[in-house]
CHARMM internal coordinates of N, CA and C (Angstrom, degrees):
IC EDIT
DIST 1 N 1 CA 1.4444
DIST 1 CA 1 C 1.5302
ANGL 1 N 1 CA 1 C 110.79
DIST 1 C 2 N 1.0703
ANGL 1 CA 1 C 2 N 121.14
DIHE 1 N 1 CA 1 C 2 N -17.81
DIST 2 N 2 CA 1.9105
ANGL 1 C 2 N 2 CA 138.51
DIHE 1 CA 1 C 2 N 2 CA -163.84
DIST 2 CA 2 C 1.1404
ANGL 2 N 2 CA 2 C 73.98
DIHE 1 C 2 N 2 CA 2 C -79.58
DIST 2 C 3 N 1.4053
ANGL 2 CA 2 C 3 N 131.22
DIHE 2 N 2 CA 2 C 3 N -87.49
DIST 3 N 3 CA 1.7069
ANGL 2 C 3 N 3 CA 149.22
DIHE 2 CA 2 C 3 N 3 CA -144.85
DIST 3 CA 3 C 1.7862
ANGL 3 N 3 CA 3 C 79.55
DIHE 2 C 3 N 3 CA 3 C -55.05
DIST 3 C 4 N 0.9660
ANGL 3 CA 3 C 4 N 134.55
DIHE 3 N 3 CA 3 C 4 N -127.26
DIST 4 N 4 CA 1.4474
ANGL 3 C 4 N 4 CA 137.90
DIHE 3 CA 3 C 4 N 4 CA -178.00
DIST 4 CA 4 C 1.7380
ANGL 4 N 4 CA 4 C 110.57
DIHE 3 C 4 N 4 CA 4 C 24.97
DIST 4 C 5 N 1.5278
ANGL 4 CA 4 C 5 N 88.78
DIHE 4 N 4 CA 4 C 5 N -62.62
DIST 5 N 5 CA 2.1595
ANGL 4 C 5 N 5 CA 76.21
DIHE 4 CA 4 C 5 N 5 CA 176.34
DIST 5 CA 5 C 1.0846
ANGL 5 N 5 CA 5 C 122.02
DIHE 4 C 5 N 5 CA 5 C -89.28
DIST 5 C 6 N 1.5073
ANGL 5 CA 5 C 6 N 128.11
DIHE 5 N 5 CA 5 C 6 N -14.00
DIST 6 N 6 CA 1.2907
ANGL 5 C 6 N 6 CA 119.94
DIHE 5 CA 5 C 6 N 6 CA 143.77
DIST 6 CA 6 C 1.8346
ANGL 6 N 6 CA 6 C 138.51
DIHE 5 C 6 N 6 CA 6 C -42.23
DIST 6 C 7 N 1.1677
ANGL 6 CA 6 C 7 N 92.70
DIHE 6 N 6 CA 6 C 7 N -51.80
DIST 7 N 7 CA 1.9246
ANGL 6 C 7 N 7 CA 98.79
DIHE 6 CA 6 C 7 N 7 CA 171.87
DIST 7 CA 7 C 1.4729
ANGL 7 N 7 CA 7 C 89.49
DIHE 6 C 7 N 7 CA 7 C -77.86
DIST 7 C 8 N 1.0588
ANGL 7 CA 7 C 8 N 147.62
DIHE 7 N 7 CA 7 C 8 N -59.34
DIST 8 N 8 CA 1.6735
ANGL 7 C 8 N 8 CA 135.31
DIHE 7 CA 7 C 8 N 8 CA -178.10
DIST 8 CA 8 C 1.6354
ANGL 8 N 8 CA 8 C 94.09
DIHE 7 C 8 N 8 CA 8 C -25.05
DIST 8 C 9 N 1.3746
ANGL 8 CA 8 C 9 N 110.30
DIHE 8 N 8 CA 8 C 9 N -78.90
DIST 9 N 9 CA 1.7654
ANGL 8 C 9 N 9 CA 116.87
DIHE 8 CA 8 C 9 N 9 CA -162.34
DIST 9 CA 9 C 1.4996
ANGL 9 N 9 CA 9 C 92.63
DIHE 8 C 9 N 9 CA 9 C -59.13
DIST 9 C 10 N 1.1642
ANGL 9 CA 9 C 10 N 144.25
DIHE 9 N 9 CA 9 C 10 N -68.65
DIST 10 N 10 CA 1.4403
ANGL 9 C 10 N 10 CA 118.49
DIHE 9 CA 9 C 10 N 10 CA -178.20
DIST 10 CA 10 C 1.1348
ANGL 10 N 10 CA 10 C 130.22
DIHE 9 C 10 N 10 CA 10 C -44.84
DIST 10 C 11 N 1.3897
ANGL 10 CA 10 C 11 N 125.28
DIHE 10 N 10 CA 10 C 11 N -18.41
DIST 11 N 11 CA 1.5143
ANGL 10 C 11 N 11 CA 123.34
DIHE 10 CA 10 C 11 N 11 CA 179.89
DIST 11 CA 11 C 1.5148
ANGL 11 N 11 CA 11 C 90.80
DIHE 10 C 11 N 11 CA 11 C -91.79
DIST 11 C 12 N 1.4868
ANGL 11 CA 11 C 12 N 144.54
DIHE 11 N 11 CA 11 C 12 N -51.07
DIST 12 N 12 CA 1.4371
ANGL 11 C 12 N 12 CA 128.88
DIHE 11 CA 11 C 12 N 12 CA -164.64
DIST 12 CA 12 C 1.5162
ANGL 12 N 12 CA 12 C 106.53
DIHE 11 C 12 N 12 CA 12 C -59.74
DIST 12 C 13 N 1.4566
ANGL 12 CA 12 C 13 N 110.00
DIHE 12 N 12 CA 12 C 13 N -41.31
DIST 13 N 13 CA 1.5662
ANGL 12 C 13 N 13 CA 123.85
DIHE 12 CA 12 C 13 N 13 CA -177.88
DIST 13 CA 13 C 1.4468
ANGL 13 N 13 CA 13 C 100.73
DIHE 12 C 13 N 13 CA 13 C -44.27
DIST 13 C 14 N 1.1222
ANGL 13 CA 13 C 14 N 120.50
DIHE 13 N 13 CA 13 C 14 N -75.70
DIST 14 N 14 CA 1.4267
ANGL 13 C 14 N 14 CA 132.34
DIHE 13 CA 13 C 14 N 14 CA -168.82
DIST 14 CA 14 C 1.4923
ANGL 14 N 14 CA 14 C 107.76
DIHE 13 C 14 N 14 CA 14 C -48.51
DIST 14 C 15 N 1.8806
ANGL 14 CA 14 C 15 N 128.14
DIHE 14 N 14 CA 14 C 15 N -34.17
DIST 15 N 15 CA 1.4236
ANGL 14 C 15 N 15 CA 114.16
DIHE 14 CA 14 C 15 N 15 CA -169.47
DIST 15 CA 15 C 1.2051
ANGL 15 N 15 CA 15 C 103.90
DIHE 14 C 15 N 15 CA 15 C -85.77
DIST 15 C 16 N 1.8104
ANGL 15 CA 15 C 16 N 113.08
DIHE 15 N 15 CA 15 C 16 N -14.06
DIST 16 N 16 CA 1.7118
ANGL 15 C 16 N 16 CA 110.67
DIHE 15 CA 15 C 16 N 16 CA -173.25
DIST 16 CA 16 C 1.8669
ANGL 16 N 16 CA 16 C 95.02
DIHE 15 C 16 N 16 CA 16 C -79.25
DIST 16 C 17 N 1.3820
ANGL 16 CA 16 C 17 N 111.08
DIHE 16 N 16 CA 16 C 17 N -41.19
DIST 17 N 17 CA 1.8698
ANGL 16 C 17 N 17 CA 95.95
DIHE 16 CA 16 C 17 N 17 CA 175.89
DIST 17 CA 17 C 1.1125
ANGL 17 N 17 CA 17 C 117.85
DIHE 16 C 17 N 17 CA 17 C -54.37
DIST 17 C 18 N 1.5091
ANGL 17 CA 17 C 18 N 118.62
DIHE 17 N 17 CA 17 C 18 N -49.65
DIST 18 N 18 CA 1.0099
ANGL 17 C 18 N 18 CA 112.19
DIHE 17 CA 17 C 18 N 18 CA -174.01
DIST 18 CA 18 C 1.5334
ANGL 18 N 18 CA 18 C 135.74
DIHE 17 C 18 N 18 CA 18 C -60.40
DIST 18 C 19 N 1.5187
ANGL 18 CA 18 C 19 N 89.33
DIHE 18 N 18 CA 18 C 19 N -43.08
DIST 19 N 19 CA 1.9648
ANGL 18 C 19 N 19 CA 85.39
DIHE 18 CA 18 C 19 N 19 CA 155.97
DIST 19 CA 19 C 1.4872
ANGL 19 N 19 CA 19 C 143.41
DIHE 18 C 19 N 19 CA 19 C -71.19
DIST 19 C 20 N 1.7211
ANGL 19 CA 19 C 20 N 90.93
DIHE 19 N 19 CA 19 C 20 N -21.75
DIST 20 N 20 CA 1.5593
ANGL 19 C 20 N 20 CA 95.24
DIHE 19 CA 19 C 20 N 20 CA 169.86
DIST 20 CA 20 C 1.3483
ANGL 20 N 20 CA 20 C 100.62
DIHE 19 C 20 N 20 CA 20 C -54.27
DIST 20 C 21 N 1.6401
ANGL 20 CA 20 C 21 N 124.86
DIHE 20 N 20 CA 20 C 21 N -53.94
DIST 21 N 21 CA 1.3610
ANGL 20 C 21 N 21 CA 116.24
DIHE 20 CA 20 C 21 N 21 CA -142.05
DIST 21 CA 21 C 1.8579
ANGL 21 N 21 CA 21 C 92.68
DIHE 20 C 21 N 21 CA 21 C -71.60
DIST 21 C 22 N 1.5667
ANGL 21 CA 21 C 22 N 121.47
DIHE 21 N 21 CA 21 C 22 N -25.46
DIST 22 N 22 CA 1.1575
ANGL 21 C 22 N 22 CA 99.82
DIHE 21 CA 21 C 22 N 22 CA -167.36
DIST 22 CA 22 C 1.4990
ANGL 22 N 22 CA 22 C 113.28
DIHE 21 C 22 N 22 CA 22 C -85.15
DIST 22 C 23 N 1.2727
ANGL 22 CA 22 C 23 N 96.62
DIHE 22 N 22 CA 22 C 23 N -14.55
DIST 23 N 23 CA 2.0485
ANGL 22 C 23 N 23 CA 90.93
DIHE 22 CA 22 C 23 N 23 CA 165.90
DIST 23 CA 23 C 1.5072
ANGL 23 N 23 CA 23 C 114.62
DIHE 22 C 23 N 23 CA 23 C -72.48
DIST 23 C 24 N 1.8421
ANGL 23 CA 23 C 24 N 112.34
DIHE 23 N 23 CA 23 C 24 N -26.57
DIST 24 N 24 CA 2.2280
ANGL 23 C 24 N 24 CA 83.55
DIHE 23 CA 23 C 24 N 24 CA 178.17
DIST 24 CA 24 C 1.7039
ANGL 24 N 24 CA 24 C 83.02
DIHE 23 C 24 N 24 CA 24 C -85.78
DIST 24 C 25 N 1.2247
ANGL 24 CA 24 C 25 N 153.96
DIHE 24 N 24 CA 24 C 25 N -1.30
DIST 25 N 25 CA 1.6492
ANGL 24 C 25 N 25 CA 139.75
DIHE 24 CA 24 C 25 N 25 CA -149.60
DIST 25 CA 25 C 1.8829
ANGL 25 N 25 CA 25 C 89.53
DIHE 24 C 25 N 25 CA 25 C -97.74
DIST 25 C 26 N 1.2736
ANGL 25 CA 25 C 26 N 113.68
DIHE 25 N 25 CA 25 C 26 N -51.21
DIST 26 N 26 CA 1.9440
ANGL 25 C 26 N 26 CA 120.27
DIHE 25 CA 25 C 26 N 26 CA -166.38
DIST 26 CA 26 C 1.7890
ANGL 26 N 26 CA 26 C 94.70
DIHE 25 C 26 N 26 CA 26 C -31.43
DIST 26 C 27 N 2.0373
ANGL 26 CA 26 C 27 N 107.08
DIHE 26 N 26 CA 26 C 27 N -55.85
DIST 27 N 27 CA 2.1150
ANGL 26 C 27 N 27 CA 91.86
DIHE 26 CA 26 C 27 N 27 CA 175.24
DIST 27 CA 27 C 1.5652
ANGL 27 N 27 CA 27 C 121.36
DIHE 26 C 27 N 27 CA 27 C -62.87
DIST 27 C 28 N 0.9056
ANGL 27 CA 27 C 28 N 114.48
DIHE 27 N 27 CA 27 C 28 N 17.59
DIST 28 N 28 CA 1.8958
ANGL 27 C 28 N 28 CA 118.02
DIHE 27 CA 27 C 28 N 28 CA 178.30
DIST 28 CA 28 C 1.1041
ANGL 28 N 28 CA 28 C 104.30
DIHE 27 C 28 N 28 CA 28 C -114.57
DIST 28 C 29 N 1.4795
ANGL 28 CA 28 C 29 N 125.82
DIHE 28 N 28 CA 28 C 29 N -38.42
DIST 29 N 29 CA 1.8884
ANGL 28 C 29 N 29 CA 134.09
DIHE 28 CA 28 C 29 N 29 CA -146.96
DIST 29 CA 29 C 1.1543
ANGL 29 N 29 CA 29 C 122.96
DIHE 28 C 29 N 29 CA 29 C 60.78
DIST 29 C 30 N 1.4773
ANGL 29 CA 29 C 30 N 107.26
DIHE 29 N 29 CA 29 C 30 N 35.72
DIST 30 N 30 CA 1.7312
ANGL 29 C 30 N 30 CA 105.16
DIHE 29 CA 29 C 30 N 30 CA 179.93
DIST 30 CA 30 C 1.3082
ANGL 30 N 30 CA 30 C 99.54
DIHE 29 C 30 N 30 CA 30 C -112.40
DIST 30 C 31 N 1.3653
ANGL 30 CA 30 C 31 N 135.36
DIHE 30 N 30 CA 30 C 31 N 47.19
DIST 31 N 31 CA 1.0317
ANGL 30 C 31 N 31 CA 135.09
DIHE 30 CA 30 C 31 N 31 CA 152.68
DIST 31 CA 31 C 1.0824
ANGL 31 N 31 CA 31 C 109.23
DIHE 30 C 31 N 31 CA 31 C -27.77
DIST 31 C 32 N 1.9077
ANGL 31 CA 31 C 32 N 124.90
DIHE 31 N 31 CA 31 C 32 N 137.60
DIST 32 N 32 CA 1.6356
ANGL 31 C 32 N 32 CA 120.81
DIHE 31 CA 31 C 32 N 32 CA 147.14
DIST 32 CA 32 C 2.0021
ANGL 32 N 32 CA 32 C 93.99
DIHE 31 C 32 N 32 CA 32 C -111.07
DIST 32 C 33 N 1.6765
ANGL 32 CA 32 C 33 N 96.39
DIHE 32 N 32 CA 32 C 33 N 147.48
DIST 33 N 33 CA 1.2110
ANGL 32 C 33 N 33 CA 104.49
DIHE 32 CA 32 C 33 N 33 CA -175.46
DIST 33 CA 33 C 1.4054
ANGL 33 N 33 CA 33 C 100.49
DIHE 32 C 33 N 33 CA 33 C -77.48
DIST 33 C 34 N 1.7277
ANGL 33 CA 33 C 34 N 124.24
DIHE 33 N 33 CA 33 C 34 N 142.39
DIST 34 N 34 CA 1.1649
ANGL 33 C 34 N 34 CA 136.77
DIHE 33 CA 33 C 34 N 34 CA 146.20
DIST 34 CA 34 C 1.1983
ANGL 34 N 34 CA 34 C 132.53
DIHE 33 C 34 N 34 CA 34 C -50.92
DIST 34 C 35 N 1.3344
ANGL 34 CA 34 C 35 N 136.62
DIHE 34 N 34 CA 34 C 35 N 81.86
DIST 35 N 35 CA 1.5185
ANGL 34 C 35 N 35 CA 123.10
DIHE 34 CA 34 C 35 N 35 CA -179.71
DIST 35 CA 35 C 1.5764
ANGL 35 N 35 CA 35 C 99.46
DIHE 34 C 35 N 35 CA 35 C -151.91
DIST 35 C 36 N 1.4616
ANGL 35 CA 35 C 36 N 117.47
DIHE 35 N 35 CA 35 C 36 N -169.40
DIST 36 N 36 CA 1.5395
ANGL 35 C 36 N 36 CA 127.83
DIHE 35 CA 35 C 36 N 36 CA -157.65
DIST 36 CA 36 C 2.1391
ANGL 36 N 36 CA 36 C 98.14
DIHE 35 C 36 N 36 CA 36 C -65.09
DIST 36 C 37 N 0.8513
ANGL 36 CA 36 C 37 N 105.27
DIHE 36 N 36 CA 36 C 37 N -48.94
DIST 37 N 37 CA 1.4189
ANGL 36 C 37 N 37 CA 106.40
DIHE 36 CA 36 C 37 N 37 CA -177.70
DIST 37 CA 37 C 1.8926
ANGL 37 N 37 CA 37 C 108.38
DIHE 36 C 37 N 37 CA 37 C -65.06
DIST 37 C 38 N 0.7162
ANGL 37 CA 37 C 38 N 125.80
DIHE 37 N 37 CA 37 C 38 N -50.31
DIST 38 N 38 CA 1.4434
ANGL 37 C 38 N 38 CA 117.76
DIHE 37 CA 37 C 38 N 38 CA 164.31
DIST 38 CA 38 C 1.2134
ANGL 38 N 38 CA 38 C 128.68
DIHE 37 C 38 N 38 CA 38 C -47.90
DIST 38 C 39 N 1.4443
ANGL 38 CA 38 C 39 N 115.26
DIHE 38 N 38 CA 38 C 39 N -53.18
DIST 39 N 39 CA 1.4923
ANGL 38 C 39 N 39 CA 126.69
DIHE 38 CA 38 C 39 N 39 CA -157.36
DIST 39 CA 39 C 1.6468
ANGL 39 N 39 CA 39 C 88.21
DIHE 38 C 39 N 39 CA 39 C -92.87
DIST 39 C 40 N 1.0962
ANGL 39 CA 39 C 40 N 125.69
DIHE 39 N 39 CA 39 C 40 N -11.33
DIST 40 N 40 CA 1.7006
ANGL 39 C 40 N 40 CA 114.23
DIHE 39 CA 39 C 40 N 40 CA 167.18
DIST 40 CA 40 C 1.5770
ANGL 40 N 40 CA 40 C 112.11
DIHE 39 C 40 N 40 CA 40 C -107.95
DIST 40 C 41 N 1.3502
ANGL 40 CA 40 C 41 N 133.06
DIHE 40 N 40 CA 40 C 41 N -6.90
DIST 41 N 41 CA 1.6695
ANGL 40 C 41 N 41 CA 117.66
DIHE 40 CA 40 C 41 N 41 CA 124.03
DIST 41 CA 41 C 1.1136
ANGL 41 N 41 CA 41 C 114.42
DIHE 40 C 41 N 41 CA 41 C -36.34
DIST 41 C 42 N 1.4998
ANGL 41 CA 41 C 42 N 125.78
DIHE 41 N 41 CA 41 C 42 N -83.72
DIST 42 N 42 CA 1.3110
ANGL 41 C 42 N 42 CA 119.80
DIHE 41 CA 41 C 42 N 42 CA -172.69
DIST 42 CA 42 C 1.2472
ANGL 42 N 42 CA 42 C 134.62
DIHE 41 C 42 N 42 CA 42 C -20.97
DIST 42 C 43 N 1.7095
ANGL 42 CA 42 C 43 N 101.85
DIHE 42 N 42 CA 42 C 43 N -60.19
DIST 43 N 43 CA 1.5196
ANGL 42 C 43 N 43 CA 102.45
DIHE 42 CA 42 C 43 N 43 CA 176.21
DIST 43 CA 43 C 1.3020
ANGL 43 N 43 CA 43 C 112.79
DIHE 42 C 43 N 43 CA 43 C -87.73
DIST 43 C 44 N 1.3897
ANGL 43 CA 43 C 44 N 147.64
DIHE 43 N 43 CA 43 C 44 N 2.83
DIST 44 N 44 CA 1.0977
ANGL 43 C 44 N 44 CA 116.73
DIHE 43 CA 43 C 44 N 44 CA 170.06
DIST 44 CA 44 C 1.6449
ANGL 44 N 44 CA 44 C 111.29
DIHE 43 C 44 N 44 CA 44 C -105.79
DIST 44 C 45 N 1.3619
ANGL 44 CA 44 C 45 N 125.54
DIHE 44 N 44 CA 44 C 45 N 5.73
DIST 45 N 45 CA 1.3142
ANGL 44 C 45 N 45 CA 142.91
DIHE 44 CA 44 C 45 N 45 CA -179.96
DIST 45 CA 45 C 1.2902
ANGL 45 N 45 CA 45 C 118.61
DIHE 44 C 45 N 45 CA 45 C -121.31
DIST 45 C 46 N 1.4183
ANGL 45 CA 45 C 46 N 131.63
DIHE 45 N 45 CA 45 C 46 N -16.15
DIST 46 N 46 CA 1.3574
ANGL 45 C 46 N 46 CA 131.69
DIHE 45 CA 45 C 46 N 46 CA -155.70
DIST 46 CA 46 C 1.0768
ANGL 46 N 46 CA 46 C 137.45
DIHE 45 C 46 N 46 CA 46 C 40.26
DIST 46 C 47 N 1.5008
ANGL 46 CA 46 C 47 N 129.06
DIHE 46 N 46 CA 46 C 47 N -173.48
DIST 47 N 47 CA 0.9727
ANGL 46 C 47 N 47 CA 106.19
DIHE 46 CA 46 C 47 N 47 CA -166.44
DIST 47 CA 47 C 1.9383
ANGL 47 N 47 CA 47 C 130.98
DIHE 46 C 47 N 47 CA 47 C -71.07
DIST 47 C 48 N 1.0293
ANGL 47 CA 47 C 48 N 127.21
DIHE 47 N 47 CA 47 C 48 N 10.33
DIST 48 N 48 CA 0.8456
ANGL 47 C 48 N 48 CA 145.48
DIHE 47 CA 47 C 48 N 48 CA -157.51
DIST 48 CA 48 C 2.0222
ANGL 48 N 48 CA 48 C 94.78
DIHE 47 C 48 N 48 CA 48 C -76.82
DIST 48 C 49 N 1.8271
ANGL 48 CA 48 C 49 N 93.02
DIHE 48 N 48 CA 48 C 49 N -36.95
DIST 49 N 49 CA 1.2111
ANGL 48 C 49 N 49 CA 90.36
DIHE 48 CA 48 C 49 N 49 CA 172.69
DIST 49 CA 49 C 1.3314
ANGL 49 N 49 CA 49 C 134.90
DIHE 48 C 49 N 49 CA 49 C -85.18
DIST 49 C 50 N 1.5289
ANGL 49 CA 49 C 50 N 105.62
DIHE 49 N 49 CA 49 C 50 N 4.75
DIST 50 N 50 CA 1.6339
ANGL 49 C 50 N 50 CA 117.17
DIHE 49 CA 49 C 50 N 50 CA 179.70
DIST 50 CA 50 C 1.7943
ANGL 50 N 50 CA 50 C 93.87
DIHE 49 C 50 N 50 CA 50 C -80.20
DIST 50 C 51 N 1.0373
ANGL 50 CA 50 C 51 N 124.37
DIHE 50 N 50 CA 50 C 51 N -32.43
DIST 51 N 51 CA 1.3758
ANGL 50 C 51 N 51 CA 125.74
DIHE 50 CA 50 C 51 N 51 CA 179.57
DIST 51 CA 51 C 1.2735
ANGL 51 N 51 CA 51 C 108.68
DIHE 50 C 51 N 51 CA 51 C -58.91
DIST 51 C 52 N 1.7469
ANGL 51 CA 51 C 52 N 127.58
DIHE 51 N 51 CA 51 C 52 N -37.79
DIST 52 N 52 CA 1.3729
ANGL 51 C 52 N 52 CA 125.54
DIHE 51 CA 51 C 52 N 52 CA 168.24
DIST 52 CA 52 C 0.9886
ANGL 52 N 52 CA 52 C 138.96
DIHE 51 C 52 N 52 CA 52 C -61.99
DIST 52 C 53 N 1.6639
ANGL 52 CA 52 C 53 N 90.41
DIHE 52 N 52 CA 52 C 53 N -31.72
DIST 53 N 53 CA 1.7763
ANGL 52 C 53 N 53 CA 87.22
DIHE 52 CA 52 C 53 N 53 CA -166.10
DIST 53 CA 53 C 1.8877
ANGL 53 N 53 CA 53 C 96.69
DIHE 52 C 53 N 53 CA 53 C -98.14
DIST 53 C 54 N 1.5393
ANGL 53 CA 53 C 54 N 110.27
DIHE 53 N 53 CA 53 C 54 N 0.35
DIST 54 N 54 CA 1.6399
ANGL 53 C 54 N 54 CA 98.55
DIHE 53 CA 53 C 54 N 54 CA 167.32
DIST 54 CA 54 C 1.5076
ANGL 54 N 54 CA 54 C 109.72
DIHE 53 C 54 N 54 CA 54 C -76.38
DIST 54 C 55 N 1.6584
ANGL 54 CA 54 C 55 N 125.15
DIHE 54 N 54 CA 54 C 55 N -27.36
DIST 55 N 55 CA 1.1966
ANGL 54 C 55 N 55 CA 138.24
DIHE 54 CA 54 C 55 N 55 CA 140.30
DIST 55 CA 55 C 1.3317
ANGL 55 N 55 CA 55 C 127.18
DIHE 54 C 55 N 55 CA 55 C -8.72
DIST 55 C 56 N 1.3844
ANGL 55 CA 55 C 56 N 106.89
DIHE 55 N 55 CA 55 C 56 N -83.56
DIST 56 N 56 CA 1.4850
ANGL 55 C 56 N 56 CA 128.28
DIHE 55 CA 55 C 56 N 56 CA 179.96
DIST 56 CA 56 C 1.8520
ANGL 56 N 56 CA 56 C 92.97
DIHE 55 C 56 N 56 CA 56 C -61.38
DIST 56 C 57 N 1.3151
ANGL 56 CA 56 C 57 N 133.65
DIHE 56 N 56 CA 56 C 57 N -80.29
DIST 57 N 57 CA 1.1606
ANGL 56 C 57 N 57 CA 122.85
DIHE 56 CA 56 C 57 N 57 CA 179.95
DIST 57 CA 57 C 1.5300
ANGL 57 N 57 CA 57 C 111.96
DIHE 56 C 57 N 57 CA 57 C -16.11
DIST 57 C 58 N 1.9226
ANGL 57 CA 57 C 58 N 121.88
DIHE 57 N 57 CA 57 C 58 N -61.70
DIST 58 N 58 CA 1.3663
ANGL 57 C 58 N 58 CA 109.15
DIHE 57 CA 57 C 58 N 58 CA -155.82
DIST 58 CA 58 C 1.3318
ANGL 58 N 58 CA 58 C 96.85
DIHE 57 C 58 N 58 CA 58 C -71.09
DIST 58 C 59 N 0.8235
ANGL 58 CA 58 C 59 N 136.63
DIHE 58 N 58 CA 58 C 59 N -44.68
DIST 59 N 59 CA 1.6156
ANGL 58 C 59 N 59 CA 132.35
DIHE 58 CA 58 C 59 N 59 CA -170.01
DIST 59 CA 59 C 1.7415
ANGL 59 N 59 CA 59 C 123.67
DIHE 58 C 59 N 59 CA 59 C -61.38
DIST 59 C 60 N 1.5014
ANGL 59 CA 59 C 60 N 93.81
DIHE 59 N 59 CA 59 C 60 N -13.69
DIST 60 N 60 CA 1.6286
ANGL 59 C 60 N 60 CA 117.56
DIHE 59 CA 59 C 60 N 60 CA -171.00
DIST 60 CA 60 C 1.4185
ANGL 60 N 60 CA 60 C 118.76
DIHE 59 C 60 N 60 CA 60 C -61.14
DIST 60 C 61 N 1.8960
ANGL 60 CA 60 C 61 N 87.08
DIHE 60 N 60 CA 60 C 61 N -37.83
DIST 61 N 61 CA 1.4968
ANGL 60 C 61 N 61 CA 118.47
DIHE 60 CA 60 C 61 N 61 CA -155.79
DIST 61 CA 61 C 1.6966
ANGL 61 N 61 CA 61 C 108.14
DIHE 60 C 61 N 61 CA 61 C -107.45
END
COOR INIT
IC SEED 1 N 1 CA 1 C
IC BUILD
């Protein structure tokens, strides 16, 4: 039951970063989209991987 609310709080953790970052990112347009493939980078990499995929975005574009 421990393990269970742990990945719970890492997955909420990760959708609250992730939107913070996309509310200051919407004045730049570097939005990253929210959905199942993102928000499970996040939690199983941290944030280290929000740094990638703004990465992968600049190079995308």
């Amino acid at each position: 039951m421990k393990k269970i609310m742990v990945l719970i709080r890492k997955i909420v953790m990760s959708f609250v970063i992730l939107y913070g970052y996309n509310l200051i990112a919407a004045n730049f347009n570097m939005v990253i989209p929210i959905n199942f493939v993102t928000i499970g980078c996040l939690t199983i990499l941290g944030v280290p991987s929000l740094l990638a995929l703004l990465l992968l975005k600049i190079i995308a574009l």
